[in-house]
Backbone as a chain_set.jsonl record, in Angstrom:
{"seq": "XXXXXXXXXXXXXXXXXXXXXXXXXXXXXXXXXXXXXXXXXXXXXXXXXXXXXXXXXXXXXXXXXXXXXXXXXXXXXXXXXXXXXXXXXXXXXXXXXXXXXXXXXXXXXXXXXXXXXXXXXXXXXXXXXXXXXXXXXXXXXXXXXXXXXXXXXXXXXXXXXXXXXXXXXXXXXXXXXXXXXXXXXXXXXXX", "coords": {"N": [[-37.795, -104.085, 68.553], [-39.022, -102.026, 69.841], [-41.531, -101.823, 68.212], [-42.854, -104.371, 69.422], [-42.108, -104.342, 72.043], [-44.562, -101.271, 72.327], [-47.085, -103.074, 71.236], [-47.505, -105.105, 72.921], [-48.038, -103.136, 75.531], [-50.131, -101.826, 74.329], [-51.913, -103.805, 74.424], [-52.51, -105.994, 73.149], [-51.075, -107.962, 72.216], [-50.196, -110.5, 74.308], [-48.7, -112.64, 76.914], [-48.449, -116.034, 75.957], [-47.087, -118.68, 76.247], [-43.685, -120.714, 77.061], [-41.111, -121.922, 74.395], [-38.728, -124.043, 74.414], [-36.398, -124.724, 72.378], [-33.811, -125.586, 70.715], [-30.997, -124.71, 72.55], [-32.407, -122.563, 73.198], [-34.697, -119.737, 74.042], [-38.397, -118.967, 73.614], [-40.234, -117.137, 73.548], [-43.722, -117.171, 72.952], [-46.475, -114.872, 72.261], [-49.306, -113.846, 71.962], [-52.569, -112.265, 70.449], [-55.905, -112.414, 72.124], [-57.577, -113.02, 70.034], [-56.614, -114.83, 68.577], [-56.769, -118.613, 68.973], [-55.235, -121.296, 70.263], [-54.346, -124.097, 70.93], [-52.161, -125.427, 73.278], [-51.777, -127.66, 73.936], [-51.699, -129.068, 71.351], [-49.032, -129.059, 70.402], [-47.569, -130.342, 72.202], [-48.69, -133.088, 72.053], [-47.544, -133.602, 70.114], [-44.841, -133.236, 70.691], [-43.018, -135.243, 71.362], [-42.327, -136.389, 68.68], [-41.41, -134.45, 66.853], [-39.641, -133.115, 68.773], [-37.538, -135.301, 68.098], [-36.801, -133.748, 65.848], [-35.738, -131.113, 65.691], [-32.196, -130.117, 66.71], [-31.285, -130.482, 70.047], [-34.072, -130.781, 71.198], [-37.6, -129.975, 72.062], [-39.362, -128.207, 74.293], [-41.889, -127.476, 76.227], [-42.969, -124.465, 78.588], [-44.734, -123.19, 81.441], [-44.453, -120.804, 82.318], [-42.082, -117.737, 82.024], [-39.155, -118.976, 81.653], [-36.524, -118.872, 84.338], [-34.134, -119.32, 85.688], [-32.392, -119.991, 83.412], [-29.773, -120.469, 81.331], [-30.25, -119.449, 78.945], [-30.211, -117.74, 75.616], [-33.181, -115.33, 75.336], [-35.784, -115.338, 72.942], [-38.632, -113.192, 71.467], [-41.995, -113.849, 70.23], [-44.053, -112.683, 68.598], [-47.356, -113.709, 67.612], [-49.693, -113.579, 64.874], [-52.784, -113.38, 63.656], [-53.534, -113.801, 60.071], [-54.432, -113.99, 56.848], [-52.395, -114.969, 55.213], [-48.921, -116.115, 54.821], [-46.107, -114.6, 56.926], [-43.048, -113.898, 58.298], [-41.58, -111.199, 60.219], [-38.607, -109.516, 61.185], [-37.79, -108.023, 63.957], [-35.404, -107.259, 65.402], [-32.902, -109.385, 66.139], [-33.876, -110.548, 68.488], [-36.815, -109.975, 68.394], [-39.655, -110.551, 66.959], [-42.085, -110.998, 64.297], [-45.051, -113.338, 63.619], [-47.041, -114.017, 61.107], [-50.135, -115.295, 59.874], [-52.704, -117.747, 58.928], [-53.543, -118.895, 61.94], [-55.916, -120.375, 62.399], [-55.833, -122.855, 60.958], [-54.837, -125.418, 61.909], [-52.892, -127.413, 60.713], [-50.794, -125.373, 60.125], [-50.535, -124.311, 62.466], [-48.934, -126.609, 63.884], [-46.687, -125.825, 62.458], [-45.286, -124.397, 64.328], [-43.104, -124.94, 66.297], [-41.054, -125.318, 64.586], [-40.565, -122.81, 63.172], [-40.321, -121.521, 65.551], [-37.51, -122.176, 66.176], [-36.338, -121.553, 63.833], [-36.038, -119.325, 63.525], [-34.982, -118.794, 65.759], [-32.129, -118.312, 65.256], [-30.469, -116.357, 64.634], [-29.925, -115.208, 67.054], [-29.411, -117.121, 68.993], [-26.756, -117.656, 67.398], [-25.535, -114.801, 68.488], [-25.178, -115.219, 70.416], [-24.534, -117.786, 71.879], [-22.936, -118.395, 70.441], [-23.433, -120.864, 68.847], [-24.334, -122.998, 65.71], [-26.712, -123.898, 63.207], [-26.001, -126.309, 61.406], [-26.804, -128.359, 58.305], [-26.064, -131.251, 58.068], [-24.729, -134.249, 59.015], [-23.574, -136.355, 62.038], [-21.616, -138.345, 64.138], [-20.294, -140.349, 66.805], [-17.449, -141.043, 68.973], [-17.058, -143.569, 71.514], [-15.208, -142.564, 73.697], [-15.761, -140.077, 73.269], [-14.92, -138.251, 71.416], [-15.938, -136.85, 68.093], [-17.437, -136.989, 64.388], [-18.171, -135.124, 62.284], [-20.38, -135.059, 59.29], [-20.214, -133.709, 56.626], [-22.244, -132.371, 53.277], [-23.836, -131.954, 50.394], [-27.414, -132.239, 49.973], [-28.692, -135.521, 49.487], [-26.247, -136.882, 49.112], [-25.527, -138.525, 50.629], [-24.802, -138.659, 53.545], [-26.538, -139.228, 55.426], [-26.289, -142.084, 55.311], [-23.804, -142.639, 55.244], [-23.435, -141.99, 57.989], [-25.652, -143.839, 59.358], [-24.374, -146.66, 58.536], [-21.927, -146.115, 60.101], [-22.926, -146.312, 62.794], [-23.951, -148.744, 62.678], [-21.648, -150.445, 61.622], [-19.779, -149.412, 62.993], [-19.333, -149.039, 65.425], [-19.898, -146.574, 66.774], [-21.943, -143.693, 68.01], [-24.823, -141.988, 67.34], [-24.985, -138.653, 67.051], [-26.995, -136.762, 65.39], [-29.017, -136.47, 62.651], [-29.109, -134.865, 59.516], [-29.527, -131.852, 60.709], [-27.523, -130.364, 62.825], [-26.208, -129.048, 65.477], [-23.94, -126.566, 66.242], [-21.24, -125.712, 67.991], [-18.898, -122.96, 68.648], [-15.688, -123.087, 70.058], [-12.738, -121.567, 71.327], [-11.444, -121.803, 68.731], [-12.389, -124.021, 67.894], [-14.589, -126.491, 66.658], [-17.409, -127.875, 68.626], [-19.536, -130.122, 68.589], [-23.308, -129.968, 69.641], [-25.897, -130.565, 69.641], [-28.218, -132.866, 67.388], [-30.65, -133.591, 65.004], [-32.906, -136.054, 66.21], [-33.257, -138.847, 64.193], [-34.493, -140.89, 61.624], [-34.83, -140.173, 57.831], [-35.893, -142.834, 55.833]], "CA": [[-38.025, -104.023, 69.971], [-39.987, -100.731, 70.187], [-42.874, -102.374, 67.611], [-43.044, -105.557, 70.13], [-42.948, -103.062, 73.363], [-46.138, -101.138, 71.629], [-47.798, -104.284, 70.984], [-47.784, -105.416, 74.379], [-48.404, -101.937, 76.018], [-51.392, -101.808, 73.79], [-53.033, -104.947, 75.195], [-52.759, -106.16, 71.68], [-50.891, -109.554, 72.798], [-49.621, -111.074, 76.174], [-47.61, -114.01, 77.2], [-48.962, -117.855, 76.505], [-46.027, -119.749, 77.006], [-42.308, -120.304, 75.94], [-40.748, -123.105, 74.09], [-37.477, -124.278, 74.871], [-35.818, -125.518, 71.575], [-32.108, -125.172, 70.109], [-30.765, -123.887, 73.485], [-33.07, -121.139, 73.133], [-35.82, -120.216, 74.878], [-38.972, -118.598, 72.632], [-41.568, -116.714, 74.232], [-44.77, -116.988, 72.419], [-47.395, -113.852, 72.806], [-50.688, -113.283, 70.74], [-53.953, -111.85, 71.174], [-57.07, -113.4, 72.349], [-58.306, -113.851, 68.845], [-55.813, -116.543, 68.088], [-57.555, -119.347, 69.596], [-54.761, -122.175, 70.189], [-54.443, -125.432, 71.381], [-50.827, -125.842, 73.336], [-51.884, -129.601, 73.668], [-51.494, -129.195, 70.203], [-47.614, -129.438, 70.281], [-47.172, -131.344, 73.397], [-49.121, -133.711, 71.99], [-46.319, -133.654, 68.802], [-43.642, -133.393, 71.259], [-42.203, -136.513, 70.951], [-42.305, -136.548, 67.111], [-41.091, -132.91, 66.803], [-38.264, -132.797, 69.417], [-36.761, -136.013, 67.626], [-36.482, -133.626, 64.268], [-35.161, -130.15, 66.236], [-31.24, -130.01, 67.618], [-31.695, -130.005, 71.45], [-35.318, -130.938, 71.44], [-38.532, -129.307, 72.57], [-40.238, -128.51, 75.787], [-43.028, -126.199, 76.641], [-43.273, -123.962, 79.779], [-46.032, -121.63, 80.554], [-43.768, -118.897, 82.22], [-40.97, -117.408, 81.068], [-37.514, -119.817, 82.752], [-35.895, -117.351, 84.901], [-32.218, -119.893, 85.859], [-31.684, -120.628, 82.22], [-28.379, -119.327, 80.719], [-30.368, -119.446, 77.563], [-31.056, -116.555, 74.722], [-34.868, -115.795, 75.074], [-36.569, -114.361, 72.063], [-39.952, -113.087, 71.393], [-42.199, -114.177, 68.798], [-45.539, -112.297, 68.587], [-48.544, -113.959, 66.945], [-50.454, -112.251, 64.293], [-54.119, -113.944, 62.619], [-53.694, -112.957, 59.012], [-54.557, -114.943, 55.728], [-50.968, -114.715, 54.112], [-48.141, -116.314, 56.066], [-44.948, -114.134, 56.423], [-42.115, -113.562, 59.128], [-41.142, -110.063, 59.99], [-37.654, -109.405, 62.021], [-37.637, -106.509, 64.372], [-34.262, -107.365, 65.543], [-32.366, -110.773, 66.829], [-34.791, -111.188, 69.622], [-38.04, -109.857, 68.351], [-40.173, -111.232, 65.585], [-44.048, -111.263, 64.718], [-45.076, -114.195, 62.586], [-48.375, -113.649, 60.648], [-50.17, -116.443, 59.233], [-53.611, -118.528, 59.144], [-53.934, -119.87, 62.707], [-57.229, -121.508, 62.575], [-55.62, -123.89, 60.322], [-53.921, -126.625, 62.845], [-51.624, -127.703, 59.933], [-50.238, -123.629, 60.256], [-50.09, -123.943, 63.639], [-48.496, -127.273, 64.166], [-45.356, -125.583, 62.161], [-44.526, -123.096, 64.762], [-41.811, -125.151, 66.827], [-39.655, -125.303, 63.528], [-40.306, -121.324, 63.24], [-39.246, -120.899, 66.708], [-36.113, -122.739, 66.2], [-35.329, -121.127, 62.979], [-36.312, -117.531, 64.13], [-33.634, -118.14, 67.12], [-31.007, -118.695, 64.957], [-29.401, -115.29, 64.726], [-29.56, -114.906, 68.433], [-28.189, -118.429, 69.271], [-25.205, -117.412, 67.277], [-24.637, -113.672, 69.164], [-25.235, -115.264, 72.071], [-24.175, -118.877, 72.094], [-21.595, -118.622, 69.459], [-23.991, -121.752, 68.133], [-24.661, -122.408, 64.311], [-27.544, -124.593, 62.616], [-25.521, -127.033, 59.778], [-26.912, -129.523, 57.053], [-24.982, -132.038, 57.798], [-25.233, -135.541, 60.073], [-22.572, -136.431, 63.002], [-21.29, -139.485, 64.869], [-19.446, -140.177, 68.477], [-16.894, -142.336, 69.494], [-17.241, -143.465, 72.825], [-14.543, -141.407, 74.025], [-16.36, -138.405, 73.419], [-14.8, -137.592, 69.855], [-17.002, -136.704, 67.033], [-17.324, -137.34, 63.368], [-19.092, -134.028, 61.488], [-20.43, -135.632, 58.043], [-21.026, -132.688, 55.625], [-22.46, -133.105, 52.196], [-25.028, -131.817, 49.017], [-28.613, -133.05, 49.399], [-28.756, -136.411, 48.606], [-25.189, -136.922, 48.701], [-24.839, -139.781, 51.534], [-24.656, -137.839, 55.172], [-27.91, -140.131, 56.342], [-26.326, -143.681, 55.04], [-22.508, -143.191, 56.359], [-23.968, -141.844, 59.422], [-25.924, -145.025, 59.564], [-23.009, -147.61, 58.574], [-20.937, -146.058, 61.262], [-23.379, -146.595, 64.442], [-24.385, -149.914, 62.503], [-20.764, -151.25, 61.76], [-18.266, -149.062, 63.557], [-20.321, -148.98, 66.502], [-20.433, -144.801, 66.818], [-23.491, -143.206, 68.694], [-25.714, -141.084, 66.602], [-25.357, -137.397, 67.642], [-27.519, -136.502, 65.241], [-28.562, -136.488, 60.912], [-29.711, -133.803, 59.079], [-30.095, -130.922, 61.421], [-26.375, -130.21, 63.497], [-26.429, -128.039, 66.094], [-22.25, -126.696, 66.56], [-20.391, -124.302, 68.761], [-17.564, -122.51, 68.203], [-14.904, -121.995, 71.333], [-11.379, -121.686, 71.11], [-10.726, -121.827, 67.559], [-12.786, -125.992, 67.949], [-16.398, -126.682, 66.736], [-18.147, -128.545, 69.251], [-21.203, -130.372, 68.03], [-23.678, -129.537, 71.115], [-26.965, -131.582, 69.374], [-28.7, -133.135, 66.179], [-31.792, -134.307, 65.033], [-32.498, -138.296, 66.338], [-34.591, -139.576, 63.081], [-33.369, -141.066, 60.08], [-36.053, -140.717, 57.019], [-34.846, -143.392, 54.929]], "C": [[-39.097, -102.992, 70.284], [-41.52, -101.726, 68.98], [-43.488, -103.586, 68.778], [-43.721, -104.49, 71.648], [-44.24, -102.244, 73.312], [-46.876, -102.482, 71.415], [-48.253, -104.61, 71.985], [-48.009, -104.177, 75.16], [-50.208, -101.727, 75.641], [-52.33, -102.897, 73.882], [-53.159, -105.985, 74.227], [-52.207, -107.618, 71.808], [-50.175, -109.564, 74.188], [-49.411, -112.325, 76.09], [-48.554, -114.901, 77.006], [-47.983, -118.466, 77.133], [-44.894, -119.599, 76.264], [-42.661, -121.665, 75.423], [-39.326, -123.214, 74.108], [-37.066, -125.035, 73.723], [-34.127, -125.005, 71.243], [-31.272, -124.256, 71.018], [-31.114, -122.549, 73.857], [-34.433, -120.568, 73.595], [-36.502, -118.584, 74.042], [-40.409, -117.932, 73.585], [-42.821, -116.363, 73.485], [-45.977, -115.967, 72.656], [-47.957, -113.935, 71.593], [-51.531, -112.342, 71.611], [-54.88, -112.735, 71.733], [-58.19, -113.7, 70.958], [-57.714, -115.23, 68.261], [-56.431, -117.498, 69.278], [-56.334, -120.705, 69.216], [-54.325, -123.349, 71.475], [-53.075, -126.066, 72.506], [-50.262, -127.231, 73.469], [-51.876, -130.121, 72.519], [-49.899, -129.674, 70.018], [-47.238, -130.257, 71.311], [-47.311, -132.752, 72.683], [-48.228, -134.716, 70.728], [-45.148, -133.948, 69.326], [-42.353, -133.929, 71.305], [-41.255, -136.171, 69.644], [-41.277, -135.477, 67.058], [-39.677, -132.893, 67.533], [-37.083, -134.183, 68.718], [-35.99, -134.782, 66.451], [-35.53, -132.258, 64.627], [-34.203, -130.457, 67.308], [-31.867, -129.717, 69.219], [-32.992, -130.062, 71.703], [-36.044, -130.048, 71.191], [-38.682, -129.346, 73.883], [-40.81, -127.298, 75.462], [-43.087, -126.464, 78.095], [-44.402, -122.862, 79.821], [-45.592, -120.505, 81.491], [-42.605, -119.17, 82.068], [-39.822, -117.86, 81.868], [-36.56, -118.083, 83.177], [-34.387, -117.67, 85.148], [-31.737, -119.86, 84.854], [-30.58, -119.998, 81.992], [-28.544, -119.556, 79.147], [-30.861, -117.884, 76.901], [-32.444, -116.464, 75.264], [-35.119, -114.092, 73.554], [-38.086, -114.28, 72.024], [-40.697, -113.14, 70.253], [-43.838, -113.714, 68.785], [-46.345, -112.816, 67.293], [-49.442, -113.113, 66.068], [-51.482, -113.232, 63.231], [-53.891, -113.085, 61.138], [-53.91, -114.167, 57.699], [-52.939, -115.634, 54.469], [-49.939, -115.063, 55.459], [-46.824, -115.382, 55.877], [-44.443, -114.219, 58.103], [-41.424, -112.303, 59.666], [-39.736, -109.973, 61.619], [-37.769, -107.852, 62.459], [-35.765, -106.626, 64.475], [-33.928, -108.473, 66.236], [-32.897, -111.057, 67.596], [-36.477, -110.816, 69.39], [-38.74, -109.915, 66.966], [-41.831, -111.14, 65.692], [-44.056, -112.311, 62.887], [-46.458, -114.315, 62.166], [-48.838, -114.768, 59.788], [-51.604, -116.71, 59.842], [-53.403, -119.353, 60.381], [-54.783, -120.796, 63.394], [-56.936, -122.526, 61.99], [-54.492, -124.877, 61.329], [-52.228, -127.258, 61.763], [-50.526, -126.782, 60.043], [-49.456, -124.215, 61.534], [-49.004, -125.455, 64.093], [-46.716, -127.043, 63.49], [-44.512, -124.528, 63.508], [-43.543, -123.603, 65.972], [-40.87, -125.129, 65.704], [-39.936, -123.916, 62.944], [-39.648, -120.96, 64.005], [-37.933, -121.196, 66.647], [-35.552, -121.849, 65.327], [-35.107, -119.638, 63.237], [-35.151, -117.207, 65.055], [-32.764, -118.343, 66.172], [-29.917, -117.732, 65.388], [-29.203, -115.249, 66.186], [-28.641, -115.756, 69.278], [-26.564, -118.039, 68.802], [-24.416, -116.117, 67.797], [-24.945, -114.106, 70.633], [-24.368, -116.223, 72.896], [-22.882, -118.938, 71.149], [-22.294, -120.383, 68.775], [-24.209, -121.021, 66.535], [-25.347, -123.753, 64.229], [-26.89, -125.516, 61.277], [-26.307, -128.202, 59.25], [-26.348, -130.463, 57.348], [-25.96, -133.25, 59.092], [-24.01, -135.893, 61.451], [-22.758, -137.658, 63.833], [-20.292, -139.1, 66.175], [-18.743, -141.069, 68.769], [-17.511, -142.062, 70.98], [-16.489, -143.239, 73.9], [-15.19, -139.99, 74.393], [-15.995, -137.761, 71.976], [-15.996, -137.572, 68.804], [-16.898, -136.624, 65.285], [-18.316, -135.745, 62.871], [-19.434, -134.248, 59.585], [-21.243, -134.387, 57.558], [-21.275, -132.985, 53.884], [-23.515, -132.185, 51.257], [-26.048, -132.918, 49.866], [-28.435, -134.114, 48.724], [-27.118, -137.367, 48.424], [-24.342, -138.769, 49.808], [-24.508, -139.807, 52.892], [-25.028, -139.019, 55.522], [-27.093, -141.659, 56.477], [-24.736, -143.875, 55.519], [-23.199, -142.903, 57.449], [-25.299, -143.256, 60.305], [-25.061, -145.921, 59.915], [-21.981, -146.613, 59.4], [-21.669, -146.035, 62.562], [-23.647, -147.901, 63.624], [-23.16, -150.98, 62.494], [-19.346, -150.787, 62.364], [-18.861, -148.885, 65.261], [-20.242, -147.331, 67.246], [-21.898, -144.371, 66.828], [-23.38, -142.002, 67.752], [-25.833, -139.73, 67.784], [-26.587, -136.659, 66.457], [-27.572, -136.465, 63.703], [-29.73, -135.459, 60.331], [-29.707, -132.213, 59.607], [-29.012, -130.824, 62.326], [-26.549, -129.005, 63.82], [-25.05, -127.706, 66.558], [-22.199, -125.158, 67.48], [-19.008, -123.758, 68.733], [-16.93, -122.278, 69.8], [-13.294, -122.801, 70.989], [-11.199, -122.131, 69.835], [-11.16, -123.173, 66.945], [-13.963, -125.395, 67.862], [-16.333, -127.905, 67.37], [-19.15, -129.105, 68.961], [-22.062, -131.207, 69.191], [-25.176, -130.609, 70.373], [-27.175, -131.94, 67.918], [-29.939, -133.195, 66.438], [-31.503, -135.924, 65.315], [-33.308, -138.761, 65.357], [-33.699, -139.477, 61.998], [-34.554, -141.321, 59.679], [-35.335, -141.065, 56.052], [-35.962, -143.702, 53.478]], "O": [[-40.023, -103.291, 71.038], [-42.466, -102.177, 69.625], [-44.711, -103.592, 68.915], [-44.814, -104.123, 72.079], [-45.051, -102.466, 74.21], [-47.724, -102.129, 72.235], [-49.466, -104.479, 72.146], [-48.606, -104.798, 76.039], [-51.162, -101.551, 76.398], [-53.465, -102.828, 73.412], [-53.942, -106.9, 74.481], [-52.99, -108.504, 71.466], [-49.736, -108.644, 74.878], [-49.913, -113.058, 75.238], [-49.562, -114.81, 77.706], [-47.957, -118.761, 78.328], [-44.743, -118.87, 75.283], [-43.652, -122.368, 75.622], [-38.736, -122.208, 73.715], [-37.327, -126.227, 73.884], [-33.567, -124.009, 71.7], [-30.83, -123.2, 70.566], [-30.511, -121.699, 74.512], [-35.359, -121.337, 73.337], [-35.868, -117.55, 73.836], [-41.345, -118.533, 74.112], [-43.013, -115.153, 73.367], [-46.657, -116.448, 73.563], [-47.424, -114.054, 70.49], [-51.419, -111.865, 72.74], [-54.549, -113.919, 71.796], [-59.228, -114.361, 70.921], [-58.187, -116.236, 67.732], [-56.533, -117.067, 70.426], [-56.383, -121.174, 68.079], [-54.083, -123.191, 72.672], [-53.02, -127.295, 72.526], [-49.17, -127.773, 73.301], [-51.996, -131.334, 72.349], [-49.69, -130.74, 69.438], [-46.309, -131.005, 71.008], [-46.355, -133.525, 72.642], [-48.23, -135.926, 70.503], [-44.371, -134.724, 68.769], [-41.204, -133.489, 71.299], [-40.072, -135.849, 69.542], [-40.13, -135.863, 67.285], [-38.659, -132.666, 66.88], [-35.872, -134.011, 68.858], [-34.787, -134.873, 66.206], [-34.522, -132.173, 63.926], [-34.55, -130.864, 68.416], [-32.74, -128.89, 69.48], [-33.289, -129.282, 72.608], [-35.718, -129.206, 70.354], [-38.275, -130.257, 74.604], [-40.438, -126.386, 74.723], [-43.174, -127.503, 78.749], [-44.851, -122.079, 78.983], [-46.187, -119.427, 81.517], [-42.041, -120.261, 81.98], [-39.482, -117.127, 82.797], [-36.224, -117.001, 82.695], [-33.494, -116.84, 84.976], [-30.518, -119.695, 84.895], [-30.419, -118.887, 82.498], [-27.661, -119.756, 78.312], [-31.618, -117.084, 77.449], [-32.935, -117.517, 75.672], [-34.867, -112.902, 73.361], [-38.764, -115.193, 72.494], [-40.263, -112.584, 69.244], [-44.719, -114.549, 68.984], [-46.074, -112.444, 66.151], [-49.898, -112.046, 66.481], [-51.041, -113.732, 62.196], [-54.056, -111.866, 61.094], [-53.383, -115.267, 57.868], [-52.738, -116.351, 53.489], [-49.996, -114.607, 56.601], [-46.386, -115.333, 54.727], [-45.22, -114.524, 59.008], [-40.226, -112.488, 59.45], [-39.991, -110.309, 62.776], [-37.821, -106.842, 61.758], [-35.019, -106.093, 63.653], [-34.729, -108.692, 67.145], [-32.608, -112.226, 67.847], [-37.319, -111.323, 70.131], [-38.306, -109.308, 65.986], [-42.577, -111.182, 66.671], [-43.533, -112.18, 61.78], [-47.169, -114.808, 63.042], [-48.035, -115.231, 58.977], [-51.919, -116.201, 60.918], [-53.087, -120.522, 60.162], [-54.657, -121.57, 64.343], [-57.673, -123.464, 62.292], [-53.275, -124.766, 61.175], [-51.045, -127.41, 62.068], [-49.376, -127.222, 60.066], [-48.263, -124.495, 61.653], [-48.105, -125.067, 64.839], [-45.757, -127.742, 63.817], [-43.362, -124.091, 63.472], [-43.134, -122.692, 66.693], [-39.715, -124.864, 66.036], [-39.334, -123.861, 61.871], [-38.632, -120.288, 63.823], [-37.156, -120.369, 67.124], [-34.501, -121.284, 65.631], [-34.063, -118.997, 63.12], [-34.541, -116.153, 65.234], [-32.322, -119.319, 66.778], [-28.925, -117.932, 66.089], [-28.011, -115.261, 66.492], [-27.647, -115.472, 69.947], [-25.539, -118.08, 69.483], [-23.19, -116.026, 67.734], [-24.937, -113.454, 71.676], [-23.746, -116.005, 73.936], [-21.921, -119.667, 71.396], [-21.442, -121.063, 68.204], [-24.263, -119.87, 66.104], [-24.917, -124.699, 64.888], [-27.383, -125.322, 60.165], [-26.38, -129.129, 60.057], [-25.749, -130.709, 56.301], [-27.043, -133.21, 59.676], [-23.578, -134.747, 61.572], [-23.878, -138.007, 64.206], [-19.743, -138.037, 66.465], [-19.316, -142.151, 68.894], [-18.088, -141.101, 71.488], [-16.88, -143.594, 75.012], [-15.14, -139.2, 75.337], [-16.692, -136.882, 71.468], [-16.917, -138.387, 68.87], [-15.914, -135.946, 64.99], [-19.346, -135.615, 63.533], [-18.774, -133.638, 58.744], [-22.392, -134.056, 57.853], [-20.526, -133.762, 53.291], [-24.134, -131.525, 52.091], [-25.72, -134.026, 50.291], [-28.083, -134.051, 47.546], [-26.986, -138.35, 47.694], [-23.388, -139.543, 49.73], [-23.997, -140.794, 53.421], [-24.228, -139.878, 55.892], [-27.195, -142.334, 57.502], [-24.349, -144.919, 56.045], [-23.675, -143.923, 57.948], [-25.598, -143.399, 61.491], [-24.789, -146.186, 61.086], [-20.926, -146.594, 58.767], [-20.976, -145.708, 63.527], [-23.358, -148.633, 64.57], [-23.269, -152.074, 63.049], [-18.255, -151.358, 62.332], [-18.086, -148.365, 66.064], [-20.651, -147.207, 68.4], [-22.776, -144.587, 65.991], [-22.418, -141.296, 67.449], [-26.425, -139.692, 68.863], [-27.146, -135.739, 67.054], [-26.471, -136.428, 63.154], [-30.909, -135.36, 60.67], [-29.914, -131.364, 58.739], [-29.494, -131.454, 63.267], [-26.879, -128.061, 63.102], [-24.684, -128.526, 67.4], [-22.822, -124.098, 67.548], [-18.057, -124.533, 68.838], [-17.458, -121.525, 70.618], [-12.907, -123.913, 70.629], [-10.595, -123.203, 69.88], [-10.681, -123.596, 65.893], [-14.431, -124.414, 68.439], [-15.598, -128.836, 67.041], [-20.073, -128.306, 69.12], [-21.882, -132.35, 69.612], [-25.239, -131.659, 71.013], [-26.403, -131.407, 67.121], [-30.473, -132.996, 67.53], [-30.603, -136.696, 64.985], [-34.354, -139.194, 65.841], [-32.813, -138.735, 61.573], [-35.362, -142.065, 60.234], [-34.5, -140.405, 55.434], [-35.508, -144.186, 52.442]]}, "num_chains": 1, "name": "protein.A"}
């Protein structure tokens, strides 16, 4: 927190925009040497919010109603990519951002970066796994090994039990009262 507070004091970065993924809301700050595109991810949007619990969205100021976490994720131009944690809400992620390939990763940074905070905040957790729905409202939580068969029951049960796809690969759960809740998935099956 105090490295981030210096940072921004020192003119050194300032707000672009957030991103709203995994009930978490990501406030992006650089400098004016990073030179980026935000029509760059919009433009992914689609694609991208299929593969991240709870989607995407981009805002370009910081949501003030939400009753979401917000963390901060300061930008840093450097040739070597790394991640550095100040603490559960403040992060600087250093990396080649003239390279569009770089930069087109940084909604599945922001997501993973919120994690810790999602879970002291939200009592959310990020699982491996795939999940189905009756149409009740009950839920199926298919956990498994890599490779093991999540993707293909979680198929054959919206294909022949007729159970809606909450989500495969990527389970987004909540803990209350002693019950996991499973709050989103990813929507994409790579078969």
């Amino acid at each position: 927190m105090i490295e981030t507070q210096r940072t921004l004091e020192q003119g050194e970065s300032k707000y672009r925009y957030s991103l709203i993924t995994g009930f978490t809301c990501v406030n992006i700050l650089s400098s004016d040497r990073i030179v980026f595109n935000p029509a760059d991810i919009l433009r992914l949007q689609n694609h991208i919010g299929r593969r991240l619990p709870g989607g995407i969205s981009m805002v370009d100021q910081i949501p003030q109603a939400k009753n979401y976490p917000i963390i901060d994720l300061i930008l840093e131009d450097k040739p070597e990519a790394s991640l550095e944690m100040y603490d559960s809400k403040h992060f600087k992620l250093s990396g080649p951002f003239q390279r569009q390939e770089f930069y087109s990763r940084l909604p599945y940074i922001a997501y993973n970066a919120a994690e810790k905070s999602r879970q002291e905040a939200l009592n959310m957790s990020s699982l491996h796994a795939a999940a189905v729905a009756t149409r009740d409202g009950r839920s199926l939580l298919i956990l498994g090994d890599k490779g093991s068969g999540k993707t293909l029951l979680s198929l054959v049960c919206g294909l022949y039990c007729n159970l809606g796809l909450i989500g495969n690969d990527l389970i987004l759960t909540e803990g209350q009262r002693g019950q996991v809740f499973i709050k989103a998935g990813t929507q994409i099956f790579d078969v």
